[in-house]
N, C-alpha and C positions, 0 to 999 in steps of 0.2 A: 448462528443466524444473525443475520446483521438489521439493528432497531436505530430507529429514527432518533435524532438527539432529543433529549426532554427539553431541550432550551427551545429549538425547533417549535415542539410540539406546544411551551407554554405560549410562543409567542402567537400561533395561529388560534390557542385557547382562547386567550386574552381578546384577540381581534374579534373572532366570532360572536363574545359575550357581548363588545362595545355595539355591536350591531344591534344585538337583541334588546339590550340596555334601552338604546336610543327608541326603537319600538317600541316598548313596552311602557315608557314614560308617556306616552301619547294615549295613555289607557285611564291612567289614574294615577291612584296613590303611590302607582311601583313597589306593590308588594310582591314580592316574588321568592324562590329558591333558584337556588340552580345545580341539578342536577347533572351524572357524567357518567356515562358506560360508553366501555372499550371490550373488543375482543383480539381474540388471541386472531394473527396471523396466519394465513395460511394460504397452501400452491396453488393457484387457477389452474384451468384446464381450459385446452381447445374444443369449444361448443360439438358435439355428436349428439347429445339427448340429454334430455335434461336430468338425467342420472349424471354426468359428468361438469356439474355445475354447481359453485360451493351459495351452502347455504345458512346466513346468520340471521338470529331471530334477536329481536329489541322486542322492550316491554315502556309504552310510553305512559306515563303516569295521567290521572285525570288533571280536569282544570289546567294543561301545558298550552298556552300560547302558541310558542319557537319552538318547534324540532330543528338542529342543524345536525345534520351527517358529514361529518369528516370521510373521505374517502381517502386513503392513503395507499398509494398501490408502490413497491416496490424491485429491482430485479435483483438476483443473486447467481452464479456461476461459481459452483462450488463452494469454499469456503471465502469469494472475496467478491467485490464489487461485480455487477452485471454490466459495466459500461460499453461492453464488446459488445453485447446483445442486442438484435433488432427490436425496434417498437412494435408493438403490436396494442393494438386499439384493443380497453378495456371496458366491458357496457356492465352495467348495473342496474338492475330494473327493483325495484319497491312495492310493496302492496300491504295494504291492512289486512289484520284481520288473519289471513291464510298465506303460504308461499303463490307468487306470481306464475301465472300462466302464460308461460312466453312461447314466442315462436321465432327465434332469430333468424330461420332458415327459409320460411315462408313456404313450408308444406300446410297439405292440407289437412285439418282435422275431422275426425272421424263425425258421419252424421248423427245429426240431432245431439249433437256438444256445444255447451256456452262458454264464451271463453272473455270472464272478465278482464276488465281493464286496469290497463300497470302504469307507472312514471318509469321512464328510464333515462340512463343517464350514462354518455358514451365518454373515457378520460381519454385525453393524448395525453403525449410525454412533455413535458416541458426542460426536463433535464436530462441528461445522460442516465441517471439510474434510478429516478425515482421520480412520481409524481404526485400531486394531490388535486382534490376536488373538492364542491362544497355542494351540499344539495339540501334545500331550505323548504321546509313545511309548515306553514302559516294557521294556526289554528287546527294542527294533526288531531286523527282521532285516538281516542285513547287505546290501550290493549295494545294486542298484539301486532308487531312489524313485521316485516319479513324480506330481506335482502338478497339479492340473488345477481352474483357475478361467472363472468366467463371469460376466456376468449375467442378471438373467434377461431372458425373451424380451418384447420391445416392439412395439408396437401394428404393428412394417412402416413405417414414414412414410417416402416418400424424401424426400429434403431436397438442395436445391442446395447442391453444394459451395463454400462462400466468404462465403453469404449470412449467416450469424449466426457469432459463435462457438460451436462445438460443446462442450460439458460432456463431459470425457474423466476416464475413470475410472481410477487405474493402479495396480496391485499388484506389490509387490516379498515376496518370501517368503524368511527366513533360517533357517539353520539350525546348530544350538550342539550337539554332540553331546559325550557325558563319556563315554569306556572308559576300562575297565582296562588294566592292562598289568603283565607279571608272571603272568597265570594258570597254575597249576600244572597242568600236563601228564602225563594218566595212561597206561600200558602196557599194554595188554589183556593180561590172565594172571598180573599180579603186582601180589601187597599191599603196600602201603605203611603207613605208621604216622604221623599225622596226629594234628594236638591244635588245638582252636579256643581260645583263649587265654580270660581272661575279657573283655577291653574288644573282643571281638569278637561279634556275632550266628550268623555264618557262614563257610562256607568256598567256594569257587568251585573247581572244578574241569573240567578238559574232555579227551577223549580224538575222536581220529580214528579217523569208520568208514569203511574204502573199500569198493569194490566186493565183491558178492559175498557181502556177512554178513547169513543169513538171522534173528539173535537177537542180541540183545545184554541181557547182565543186569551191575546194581551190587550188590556185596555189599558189608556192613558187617559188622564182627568186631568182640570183644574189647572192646567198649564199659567207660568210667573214668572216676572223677572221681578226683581228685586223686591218681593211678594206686593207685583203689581199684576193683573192677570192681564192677559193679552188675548184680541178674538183670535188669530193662530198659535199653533204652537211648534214652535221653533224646535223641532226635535226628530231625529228617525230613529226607527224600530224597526229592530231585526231576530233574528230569532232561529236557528238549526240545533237540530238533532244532536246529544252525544259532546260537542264541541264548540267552543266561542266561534260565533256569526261571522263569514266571509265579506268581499266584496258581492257576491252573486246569490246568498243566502235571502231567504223572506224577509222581506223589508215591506213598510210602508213609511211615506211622507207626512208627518203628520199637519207640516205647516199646510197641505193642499187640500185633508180633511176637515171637515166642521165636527168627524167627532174618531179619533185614532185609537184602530182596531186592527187586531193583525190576526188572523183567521189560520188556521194549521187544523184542515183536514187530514183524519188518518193518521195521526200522530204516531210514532215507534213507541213499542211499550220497552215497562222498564225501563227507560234511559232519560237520563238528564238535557232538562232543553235548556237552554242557555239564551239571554233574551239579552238582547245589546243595544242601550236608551245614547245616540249619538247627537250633539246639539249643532244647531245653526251659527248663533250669535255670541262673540268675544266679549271678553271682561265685563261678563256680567252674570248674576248667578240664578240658575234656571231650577223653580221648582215645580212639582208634577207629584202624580198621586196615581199609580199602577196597580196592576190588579190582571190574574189572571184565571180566568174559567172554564171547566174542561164537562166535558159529556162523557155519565158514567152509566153504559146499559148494562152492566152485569147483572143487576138486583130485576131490572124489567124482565130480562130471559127466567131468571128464577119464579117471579110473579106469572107469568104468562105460561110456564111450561113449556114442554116439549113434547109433546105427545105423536105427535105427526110422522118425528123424525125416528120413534122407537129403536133408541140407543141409549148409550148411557153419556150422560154429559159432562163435562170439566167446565170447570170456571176458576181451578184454582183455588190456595189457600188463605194464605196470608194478605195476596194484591188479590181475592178478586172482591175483596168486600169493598163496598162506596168509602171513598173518603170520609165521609163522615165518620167511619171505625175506624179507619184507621188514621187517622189525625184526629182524637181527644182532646176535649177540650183544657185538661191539664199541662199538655204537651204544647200549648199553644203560645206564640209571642204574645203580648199584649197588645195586639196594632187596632189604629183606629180604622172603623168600615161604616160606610154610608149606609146604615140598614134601612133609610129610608127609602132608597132608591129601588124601582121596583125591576125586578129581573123575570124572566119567565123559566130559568134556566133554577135560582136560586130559592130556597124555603128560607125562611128568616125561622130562628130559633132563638131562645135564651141568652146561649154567650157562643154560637159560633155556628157559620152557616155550611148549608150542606144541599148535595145536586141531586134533584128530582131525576129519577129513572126518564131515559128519555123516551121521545117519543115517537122516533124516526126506526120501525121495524128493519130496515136493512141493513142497519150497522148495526144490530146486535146479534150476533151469531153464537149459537151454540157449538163449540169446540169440541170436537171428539178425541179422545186422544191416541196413543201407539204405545203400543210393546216394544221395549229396546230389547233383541235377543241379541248378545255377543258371541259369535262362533270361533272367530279368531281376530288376528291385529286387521286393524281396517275390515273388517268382513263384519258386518252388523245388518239383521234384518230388523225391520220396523212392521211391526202383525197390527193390526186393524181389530179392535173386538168386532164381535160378531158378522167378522170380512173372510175373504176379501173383500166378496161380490158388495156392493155402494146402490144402496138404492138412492138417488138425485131427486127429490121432490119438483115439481112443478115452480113453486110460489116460493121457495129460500135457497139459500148455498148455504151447501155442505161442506163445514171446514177440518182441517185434520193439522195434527202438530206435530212435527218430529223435531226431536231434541235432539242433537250437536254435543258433544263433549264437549268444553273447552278445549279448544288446542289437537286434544287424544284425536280427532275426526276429521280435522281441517288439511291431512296427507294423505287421502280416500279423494274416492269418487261418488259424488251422491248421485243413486240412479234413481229413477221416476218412470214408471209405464204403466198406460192407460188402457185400456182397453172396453172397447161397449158392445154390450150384450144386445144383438141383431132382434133378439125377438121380443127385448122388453120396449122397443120404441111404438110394438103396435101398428104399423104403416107409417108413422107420422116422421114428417121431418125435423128429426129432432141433432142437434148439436149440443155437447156436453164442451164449455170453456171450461177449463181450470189454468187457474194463477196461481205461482207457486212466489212469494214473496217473506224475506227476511225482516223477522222482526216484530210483525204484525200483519192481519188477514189483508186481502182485501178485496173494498164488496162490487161485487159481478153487479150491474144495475142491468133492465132490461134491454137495453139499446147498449149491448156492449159491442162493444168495436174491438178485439182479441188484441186490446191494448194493457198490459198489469203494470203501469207505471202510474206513481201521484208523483207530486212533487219533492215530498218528500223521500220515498221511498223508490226502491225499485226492484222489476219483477220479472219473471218467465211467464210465457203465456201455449198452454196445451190445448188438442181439442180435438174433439173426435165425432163424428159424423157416420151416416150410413156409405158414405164411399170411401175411408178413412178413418176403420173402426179401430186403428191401433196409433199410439203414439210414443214417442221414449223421450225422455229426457236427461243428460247427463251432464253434472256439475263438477268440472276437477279443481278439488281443494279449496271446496265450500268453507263460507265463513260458518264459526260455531255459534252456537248460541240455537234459538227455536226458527225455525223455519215453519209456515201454514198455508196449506195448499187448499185454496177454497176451489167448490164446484159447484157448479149451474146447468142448467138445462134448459136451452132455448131454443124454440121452435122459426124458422124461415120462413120467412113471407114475404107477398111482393113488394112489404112496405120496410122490409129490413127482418131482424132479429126479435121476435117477442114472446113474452112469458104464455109457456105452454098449457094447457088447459086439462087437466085431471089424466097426465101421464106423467109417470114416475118412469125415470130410467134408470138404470141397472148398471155400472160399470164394474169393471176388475182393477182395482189398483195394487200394486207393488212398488214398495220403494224398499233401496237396502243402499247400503254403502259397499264398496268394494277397493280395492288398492288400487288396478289401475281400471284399465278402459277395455273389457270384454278379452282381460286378462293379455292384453298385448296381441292377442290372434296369434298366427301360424307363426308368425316372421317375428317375432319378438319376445324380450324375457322382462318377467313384472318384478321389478327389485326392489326391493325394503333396504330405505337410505336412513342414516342418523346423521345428525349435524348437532354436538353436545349430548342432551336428552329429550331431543326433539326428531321424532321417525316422521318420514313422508315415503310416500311409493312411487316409481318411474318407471316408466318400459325402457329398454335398449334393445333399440332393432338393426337386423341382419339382414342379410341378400339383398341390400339395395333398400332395402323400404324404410319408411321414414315417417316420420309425423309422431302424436301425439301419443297415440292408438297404436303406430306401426302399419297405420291402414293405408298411406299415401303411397302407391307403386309407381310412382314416375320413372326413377332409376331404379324400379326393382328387376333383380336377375333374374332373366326366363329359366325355366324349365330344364329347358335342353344346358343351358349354361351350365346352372347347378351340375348336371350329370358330365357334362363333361370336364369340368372343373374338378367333380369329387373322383373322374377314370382318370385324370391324369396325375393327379397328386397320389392315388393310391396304386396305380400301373407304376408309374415312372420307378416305383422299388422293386421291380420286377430286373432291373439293373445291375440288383445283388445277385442273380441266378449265377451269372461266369465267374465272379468272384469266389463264388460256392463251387463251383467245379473247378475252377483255377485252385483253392487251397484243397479241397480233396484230392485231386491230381498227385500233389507235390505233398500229401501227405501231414498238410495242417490241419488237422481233424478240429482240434480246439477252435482255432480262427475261423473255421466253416459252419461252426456251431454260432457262434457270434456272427456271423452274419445273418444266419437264418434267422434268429432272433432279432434280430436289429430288423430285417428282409417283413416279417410277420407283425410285429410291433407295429413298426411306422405305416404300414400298409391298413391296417386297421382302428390305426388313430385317426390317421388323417379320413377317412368314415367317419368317423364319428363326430371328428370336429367341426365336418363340414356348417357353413351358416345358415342354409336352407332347408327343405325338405327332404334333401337327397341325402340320410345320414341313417346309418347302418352303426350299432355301437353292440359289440358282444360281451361289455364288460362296463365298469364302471369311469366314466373319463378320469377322472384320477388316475388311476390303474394303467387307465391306456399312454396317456404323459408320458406320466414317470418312465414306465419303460421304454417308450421312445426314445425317449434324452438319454436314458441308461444304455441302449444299444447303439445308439451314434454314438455316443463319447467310449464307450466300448472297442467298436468297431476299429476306429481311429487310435486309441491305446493298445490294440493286440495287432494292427498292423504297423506301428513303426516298432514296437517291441520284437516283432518278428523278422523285422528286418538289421536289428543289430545282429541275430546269429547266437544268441546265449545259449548257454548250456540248457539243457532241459528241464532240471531241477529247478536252476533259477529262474526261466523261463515263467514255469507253471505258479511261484510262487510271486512273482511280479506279477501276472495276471489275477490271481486270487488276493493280493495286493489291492490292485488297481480298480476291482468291481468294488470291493466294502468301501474306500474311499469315494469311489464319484459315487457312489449310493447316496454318502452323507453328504457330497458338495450337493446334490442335486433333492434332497430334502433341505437343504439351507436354502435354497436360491436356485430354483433352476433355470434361471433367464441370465445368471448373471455372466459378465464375459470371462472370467475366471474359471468358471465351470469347464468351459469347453479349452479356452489357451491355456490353463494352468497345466492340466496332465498330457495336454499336445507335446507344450516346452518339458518337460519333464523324459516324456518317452523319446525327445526325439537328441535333450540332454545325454541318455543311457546310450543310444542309439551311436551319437558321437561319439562318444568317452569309446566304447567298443571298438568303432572301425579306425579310431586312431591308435588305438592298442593295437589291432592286427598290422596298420598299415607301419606301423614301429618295426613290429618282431619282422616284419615278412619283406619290410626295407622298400617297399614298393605299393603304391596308390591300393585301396582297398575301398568298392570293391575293383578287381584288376582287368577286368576287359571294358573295352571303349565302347563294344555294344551296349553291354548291360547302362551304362549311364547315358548313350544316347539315346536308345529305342527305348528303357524302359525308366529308370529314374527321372529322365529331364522332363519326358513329356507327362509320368504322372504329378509328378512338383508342381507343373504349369497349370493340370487341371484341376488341382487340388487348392494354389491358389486363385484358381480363377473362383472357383465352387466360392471358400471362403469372402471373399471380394462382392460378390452376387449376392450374398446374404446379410452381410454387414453395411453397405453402402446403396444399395441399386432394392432391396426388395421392399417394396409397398402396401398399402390395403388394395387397391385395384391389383397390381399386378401378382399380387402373392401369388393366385393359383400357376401360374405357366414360370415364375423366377422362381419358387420354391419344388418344383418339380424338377428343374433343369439342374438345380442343389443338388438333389436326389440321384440323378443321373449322374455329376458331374463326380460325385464321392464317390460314388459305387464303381465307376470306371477306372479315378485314380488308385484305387484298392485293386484292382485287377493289375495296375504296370507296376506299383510299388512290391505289391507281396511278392517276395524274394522266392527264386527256383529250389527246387526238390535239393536237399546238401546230399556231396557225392559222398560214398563211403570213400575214407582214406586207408588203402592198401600198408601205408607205411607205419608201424604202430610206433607213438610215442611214447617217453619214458614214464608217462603218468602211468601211462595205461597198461604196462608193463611187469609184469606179477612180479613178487620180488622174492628168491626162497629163502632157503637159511645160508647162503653163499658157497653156495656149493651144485654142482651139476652132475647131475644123476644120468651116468649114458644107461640107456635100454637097448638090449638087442634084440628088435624085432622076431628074429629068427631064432633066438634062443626063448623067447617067452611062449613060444609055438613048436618048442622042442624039433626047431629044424636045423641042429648046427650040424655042419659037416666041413671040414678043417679047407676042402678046395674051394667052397664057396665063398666069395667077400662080404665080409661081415657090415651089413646096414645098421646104424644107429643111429636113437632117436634121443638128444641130450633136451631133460626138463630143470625145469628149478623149481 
């Protein structure tokens, strides 16, 4: 296989870094690493389903700035350059977190499916055999990547395996990432004092939110230059999730504020926020005093109980205790803090301060949690204690957790169905919303609008009603990690949506993961793919149907098709019937055996192969294959064998010959073009060798009338190449059914002109055949061995040896 030069490869290394380099010093200090993963090469495929679609997995380290993906796609024809090869447009689509949900063909996906959003990225050729791309990610989020290239989709041609060189397409994707290292680590509840130098633009900073923090806010104090204070402050503040702050990330101005605040409702738990301090004003050195405070209701839901909701509650172990446990004051930098300053948020203590329970009831929700049951790969039910059935109080949301594998869960499908129980609503009009959102809850307020987006976050939105008492929701190849599906029950009125008044409603929930999407339905199969040590599941659909699910029937094949498609591929070997009485006839018992098998075989595969619902299978498809391929290459090896004329003995043992070898060519490879020409040129080698041997001894053309080679040899040749020709060049996925029938017909017919006439007995005995005695001739007299001699009658004698 043919690799790109490393000189190549240093010089586009080189360049990429200079880019990132240049970036990066526009940060700070330029402390940095740099980082490099490559994978192994390998063939694209022309786009059918996204089973057919190669799939490479990156791991982007935390704290990375610069992702660059090297795209590198090259061609190969054989063992030497692809330069002959046509271009064919390569797309690459990208997504965090889980493999991308693509739709290149623009079917439709099955209802009530979400279908996240991707980057993609289409390469042309820029050279005869190879080309490259660059695809740049500015502050990526950390974790899992996931790459997903194809070609596009082609005309269907099947093509015998061996017969040309095939034009192979193959992408290898790199990846260069630059982080920091060093980022300064903030305390929730305490100021520090911070100065951006002048040969700097900014500062970076990050703090941990764990569970449970329904706010999080960054303050900025005491703003300076040349520690002169200034009534503005000449600085913005920014701040995301997981990843250093974008162009388009929360920001505020702080020169337009009189007091610079940057407010993060709803914050992701778990994860690293990352606050980004950018200044106004050159060559001069800007100092400031930050400070960041978050709202922890875990300890209030404990103090307050649960009693309403009679269940059992989580809150977690280690993150759900308040900051104050879990930040000690031993563990603590030495920073200075304004304990003078009064807060309503903060308790002032000894030596370190710590966040009163809040005191906004809606954002603190009591979390139920789930049973992970594993049944098999991707098949995972998630059980409910004491559930299904959800009783939804009036006055709070009910929230529920289900947990994600790492990685293990993200080639599933997460399903979600809702259902409400008709007689717990009591007459009233009541609607049950639920938000199904990643990462952390979110709170249903009375005046919801069946919106589950914040700013930060984003979310699915369910809901069920007395005319719309069922709903589904399915997720293909959900991000891992905790997913919380809050619910509400809100009552209709003429002034909108509001909190219901001492009715409790009742739903059914079920969520489980599954591989694919309602198992591919009729017209499709649900495959388990690896790519390394990484599985994900896909459907591959048949008879026309398409999509996601296999649910899109635009081009799917009617009814009547299927049936007539599956009568004419399994009639058309109805063909071998005269050839079957043509070699009974003339007394090739053998060779009519072989056809009838070949006749039975093919007739009953091509049932069972069929791609629709019209499939009839009385054995194992394996089984049925094999013997297929074993009775055509059969059939075809005992009628040119039977047309050389060989003795019997040899005959029979060429044939016993000939099945145990294609047995084994056709457990090696049964597609391959060797299978079927190699024992063709072989038999039809013997075949030669023979009728030049007769046409020697017998001094004249063999065989010797002009009939037999016009009426029956030329015209079966012709049909026998045409048969061959119609299969190798002309047959397709659309046309299979009606060219591969007419194959069928067209062999079974040439078999009937080529299989040679009934051999005459030869009157004239040859010297083989010729008994030989002890040289000597023994006359017998008939009429003496029957004691009838009488001297006047003429003595009959019969001489033996």
């Amino acid at each position: 296989m043919w690799r790109l030069d490393a000189s190549v490869l240093d010089r586009n290394r080189w360049h990429l870094l200079l880019i990132v380099y240049t970036y990066l010093c526009c940060l700070g200090d330029c402390l940095f690493v740099t980082d490099y993963f490559t994978r192994t090469p390998r063939k694209l495929n022309a786009f059918r389903s996204f089973a057919s679609v190669e799939l490479f997995h990156f791991n982007v380290p935390d704290d990375t700035m610069v992702a660059v993906w090297n795209l590198i796609t090259f061609k190969e024809q054989g063992s030497t350059f692809g330069d002959s090869c046509p271009d064919r447009n390569v797309t690459v689509y990208f997504r965090s977190g889980a493999p991308p949900v693509i739709n290149p063909l623009r079917t439709r996906f099955p209802r009530d499916t979400i279908v996240p959003s991707v980057f993609a990225v289409t390469l042309t050729w820029t050279l005869p055999n190879r080309t490259t791309g660059v695809f740049n990610v500015t502050s990526p989020l950390p974790g899992h990547w996931f790459l997903a290239a194809h070609l596009p989709k082609d005309e269907g041609k099947i093509s015998v395996k061996g017969l040309y060189e095939e034009c192979q397409y193959l992408f290898q994707p790199q990846l260069i990432v630059q982080r920091l290292i060093g980022i300064s680590v903030l305390y929730p509840g305490y100021f520090i004092e911070q100065m951006i130098p002048i040969h700097n633009r900014s500062a970076l900073y990050k703090v941990f939110i764990p569970n449970y923090i329904s706010h999080v806010k960054v303050q900025l104090a005491d703003c300076s230059t040349r520690n002169k204070s200034t009534e503005n402050c000449p600085l913005l503040l920014k701040i995301r999730a997981r990843a250093p702050p974008l162009h388009n990330s929360s920001s505020v101005d702080c020169l337009e504020q009189s007091s610079c605040e940057l407010d993060m409702p709803l914050p992701s738990w778990e994860q690293w926020y990352y606050i980004l301090v950018e200044r106004y004003l050159e060559n001069v050195d800007v100092y400031f005093r930050i400070r960041v405070r978050v709202k922890d209701c875990s300890k209030a839901d404990v103090l307050k109980g649960s009693s309403a909701f009679n269940m059992p509650q989580s809150y977690g172990t280690a993150m759900s205790a308040s900051l104050s446990e879990t930040l000690p004051a031993a563990s603590l930098p030495s920073l200075s803090w304004n304990g003078s300053e009064q807060n309503p948020f903060l308790l002032s203590g000894d030596s370190i301060a710590y966040l009163a329970p809040a005191s906004d009831d809606n954002k603190c929700w009591p979390i139920r949690p789930t049973l992970r049951n594993e049944l098999d790969t991707f098949s995972v039910h998630f059980y409910i204690f004491f559930g299904p059935n959800i009783s939804v109080p009036p006055d709070k949301a009910t929230v529920f957790a289900i947990n994600l594998m790492p990685v293990l869960d993200s080639g599933g499908v997460l399903n979600m169905e809702l259902r409400l129980n008709m007689s717990s609503t009591k007459g009233e009009n009541i609607t049950v919303f639920g938000c199904l959102n990643h990462g952390m809850p979110l709170s249903i307020p009375d005046n919801f609008t069946a919106k589950c987006e914040s700013e930060s976050i984003t979310g699915f939105a369910l809901s069920v009603n007395g005319i719309s008492n069922v709903t589904k929701l399915r997720i293909p190849y959900p991000q891992t990690g905790t997913w919380y599906l809050s619910l509400r029950s809100l009552c209709a009125t003429d002034r909108g949506f509001e909190a219901c008044s001492n009715v409790t409603a009742e739903v059914y929930l079920r969520s489980y993961l599954t591989p694919c999407i309602n198992d591919c339905g009729t017209y499709g199969q649900c495959k388990l793919l690896r790519t390394n040590n990484y599985l994900y599941a896909a459907c591959e659909c048949k008879a026309g149907w398409d999509g996601w699910g296999c649910t899109d029937n635009s081009a799917a094949y009617s009814y009547g098709f299927q049936l007539l498609s599956t009568l004419l591929l399994c009639l058309s070997n109805l063909m071998f019937v005269p050839p079957v009485a043509i070699a009974i006839r003339s007394h090739y018992l053998l060779e009519a055996s072989v056809y009838i098998f070949t006749m039975f075989f093919s007739t009953f595969y091509h049932a069972c192969d069929q791609p629709g619902i019209v499939v009839f299978c009385i054995m194992e498809y394996d089984v049925l294959q094999f013997c297929d391929f074993l009775g055509s290459l059969m059939s075809v090896w005992v009628t040119v064998i039977s047309m050389a004329r060989l003795k019997s003995i040899i005959k029979q043992v060429l044939y016993l010959l000939g099945a145990m070898l294609l047995s084994m060519a056709l457990q090696l490879d049964r597609h391959g073009l060797w299978n079927l020409l190699g024992p063709s040129l072989f038999a039809l080698g013997i075949m030669a060798i023979a009728w030049t041997v007769r046409t020697i001894r017998r001094r004249r053309c063999y065989p010797p009338t002009w009939k037999r080679w016009v009426f029956y040899l030329f015209p079966g040749t012709m049909i026998a190449t045409s048969a061959v020709a119609l299969y190798a060049f002309v047959e397709t996925e659309e046309n299979y059914f009606y060219i591969h029938s007419i194959w069928h017909m067209l062999i079974a017919g040439s078999v009937g002109f080529l299989l040679p006439p009934r051999a005459k007995p030869n009157a004239k005995v040859t010297p083989m055949q010729r008994r030989r005695g002890c040289g000597y001739q023994l006359c017998v007299n008939e009429h003496e061995e029957l004691g009838l001699v009488d001297p006047v009658i003429t003595i009959n004698s019969i001489c033996t040896s």
